[in-house]
N, C-alpha and C positions, 0 to 999 in steps of 0.2 A: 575403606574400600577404595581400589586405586580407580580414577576416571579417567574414561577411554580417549583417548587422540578427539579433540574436536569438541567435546561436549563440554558442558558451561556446570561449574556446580553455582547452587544458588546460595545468596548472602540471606541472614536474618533480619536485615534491613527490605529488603527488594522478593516479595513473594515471586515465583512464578507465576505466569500467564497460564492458566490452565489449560487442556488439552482443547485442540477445536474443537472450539462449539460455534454453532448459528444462533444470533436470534433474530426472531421474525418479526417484525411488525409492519405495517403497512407504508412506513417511511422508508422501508430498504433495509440494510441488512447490515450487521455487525457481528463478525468471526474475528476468532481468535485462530493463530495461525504460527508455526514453526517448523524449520526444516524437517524433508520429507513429507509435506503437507501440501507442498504448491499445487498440484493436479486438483487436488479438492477443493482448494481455497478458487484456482479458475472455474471449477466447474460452478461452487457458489455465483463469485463475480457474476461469468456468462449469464446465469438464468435472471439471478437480479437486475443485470445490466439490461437486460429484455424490458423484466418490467417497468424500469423507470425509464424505460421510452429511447432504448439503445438499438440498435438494428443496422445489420450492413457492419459496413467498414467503421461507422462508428462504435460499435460494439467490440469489434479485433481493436481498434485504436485501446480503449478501455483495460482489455486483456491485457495487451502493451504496456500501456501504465502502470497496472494492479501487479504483473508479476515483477517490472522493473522495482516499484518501491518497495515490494514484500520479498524480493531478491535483497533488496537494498540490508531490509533488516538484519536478515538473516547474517549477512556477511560482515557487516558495520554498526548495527544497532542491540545486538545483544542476544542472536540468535531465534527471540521469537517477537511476536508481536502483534497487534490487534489493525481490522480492515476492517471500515464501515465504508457503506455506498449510500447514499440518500440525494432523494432530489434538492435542490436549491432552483425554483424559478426555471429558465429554460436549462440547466444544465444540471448533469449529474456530478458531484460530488465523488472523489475518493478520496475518503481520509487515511492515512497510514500512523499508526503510532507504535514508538519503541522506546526500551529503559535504555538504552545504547548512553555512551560518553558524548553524545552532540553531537552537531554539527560547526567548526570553527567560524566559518564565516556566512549564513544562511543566506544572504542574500545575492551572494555570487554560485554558488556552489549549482553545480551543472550548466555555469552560464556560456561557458567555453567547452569548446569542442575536442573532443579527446582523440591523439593519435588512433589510427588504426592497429599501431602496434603496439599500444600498452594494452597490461594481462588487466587494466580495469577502469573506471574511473568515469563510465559513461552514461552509467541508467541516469539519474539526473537530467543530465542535455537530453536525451531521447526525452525523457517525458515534460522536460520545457516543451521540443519539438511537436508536440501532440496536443497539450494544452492549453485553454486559453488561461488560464490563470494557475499560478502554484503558488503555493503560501506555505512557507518553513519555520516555523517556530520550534526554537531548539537551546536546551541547554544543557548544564553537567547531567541532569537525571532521566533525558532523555529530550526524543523529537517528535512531534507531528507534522506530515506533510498533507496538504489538504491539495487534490487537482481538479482543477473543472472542467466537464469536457461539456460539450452542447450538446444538447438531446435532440435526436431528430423526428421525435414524436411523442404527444401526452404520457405522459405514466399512466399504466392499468390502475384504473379503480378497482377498488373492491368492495367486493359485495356485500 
């Protein structure tokens, strides 16, 4: 069966990520996620971002972040990929992971600021620009990027 312009067939080594899913638990939330999916995967973030004590501008910052690195996958990490949120202490946490080929050099990578007029090369730097912490851990079989942003109120309990 021939595969369409764009689409990834899968190796027998490397399952698929399977179709989004949430799961819920009281630590925040972990979706699976792949192109065509970003509207849902924000709408997830937003609401979790609420509850682990995101509000305002810190919430959009958050949005910022979650679609730049789940942009990021999609385009460079192997087209799908998995997004957790969980609190850590006064900040929230986003973690991104993908089966992508790495990252060459993790520890520069968005440290510099990208032309205005190249077709890419910038989600990285914007989401330095928003975080106080990013953590890249990356190799041939894949990368997680871990960001932390500050919470500007308790996480909801629950009941």
């Amino acid at each position: 069966m021939p595969v369409a312009a764009g689409s990834r067939q899968q190796s027998a080594q490397a399952p698929a990520f399977p179709a989004q899913r949430e799961e819920q638990n009281p630590r925040g939330l972990g979706v699976r996620f792949q192109a065509g999916r970003l509207y849902a995967l924000r709408a997830a973030v937003a609401a979790h971002g609420m509850r682990l004590g995101l509000t305002g501008a810190p919430l959009g910052t958050l949005l910022v972040v979650a679609t730049e690195l789940a942009t990021n996958v999609i385009r460079h990490g192997g087209g799908e990929g998995s997004l957790r949120l969980y609190r850590e202490g006064e900040f929230v946490a986003c973690e991104v992971k993908d089966r992508g080929p790495g990252i060459a050099n993790p520890d520069m990578a968005g440290s510099a600021q990208v032309a205005p007029t190249a077709g890419e090369g910038r989600g990285l730097w914007i989401v330095r620009q928003f975080t106080s912490d990013l953590r890249i851990d990356s190799s041939p079989s894949g990368t997680t990027i871990t960001a932390m942003l500050p919470a500007n109120r308790p996480a909801e309990q629950d009941a």
